[in-house]
C-alpha positions as CSV (number, residue, x, y, z in Angstrom):
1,X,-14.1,11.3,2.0
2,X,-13.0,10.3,-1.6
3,X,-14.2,14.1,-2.7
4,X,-11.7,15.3,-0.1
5,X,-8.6,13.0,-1.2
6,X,-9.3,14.2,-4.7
7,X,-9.0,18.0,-3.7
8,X,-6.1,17.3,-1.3
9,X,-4.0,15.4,-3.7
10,X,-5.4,15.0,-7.2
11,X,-6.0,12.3,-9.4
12,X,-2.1,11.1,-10.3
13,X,-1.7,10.7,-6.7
14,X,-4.7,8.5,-6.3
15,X,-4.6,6.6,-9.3
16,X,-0.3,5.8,-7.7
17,X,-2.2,5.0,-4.3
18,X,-4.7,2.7,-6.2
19,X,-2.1,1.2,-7.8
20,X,0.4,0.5,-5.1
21,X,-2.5,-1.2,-3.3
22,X,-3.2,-3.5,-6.1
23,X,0.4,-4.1,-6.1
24,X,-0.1,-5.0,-2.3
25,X,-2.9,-7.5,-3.5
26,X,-0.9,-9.5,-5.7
27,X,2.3,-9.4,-3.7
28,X,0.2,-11.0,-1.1
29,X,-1.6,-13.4,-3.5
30,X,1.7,-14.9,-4.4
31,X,2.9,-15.3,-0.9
32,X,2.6,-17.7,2.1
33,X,3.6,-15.2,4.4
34,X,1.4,-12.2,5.7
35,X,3.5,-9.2,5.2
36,X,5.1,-8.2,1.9
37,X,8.4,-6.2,1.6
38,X,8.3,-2.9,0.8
39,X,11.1,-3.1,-1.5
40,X,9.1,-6.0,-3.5
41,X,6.2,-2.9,-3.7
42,X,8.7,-0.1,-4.9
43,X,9.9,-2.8,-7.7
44,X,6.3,-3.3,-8.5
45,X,5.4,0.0,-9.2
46,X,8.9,1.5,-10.4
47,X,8.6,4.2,-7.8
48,X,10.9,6.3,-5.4
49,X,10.9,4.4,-1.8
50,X,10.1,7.4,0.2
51,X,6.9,8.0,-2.3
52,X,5.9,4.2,-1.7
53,X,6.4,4.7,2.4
54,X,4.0,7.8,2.2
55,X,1.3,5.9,0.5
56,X,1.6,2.9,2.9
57,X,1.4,5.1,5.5
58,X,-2.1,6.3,4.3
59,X,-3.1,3.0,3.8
60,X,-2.4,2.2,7.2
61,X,-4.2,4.8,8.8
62,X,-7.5,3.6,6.7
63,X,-6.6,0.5,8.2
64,X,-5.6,-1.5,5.6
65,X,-2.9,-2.9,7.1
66,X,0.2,-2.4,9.6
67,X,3.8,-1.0,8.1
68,X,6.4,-2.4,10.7
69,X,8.3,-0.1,12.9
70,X,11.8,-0.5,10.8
71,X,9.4,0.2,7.8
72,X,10.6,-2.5,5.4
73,X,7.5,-4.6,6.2
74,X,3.9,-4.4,5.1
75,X,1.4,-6.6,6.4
76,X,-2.2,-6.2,4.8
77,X,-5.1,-6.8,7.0
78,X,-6.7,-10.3,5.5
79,X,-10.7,-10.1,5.1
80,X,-12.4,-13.0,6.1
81,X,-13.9,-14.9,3.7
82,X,-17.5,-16.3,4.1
């Protein structure tokens, strides 16, 4: 599947999608809530706020994590830890 992401939307677009998910991360480290604002990601990354929506999007249909209906809200998935 990574092949296909590559061909469908390059490498700048991925290496933005990385990045706005390790933005996620540490948003969520800081926190003691489980969803992060969206406008706390677009900061983070210094991007346009429909290009940050569009990747959360994609990371919610991986499953990542849920974007709230109003779409202001993002609230990661947490892992359990063993």
């Amino acid at each position: 599947m990574k092949e296909e992401r590559k061909k469908e939307y390059g490498e700048p677009t991925l290496a933005l999608h990385r990045k706005i998910k390790h933005a996620i991360d540490r948003l969520g480290e800081k926190s003691d809530v489980p969803c992060i604002l969206v406008s706390s990601v677009e900061k983070e990354v210094k991007k346009d706020p429909r290009t940050v929506k569009f990747h959360l999007k994609l990371l919610e249909e991986a499953g990542y994590g849920k974007l709230s209906e109003d779409r202001k809200m993002f609230c990661p998935k947490k892992e359990k830890r063993v």
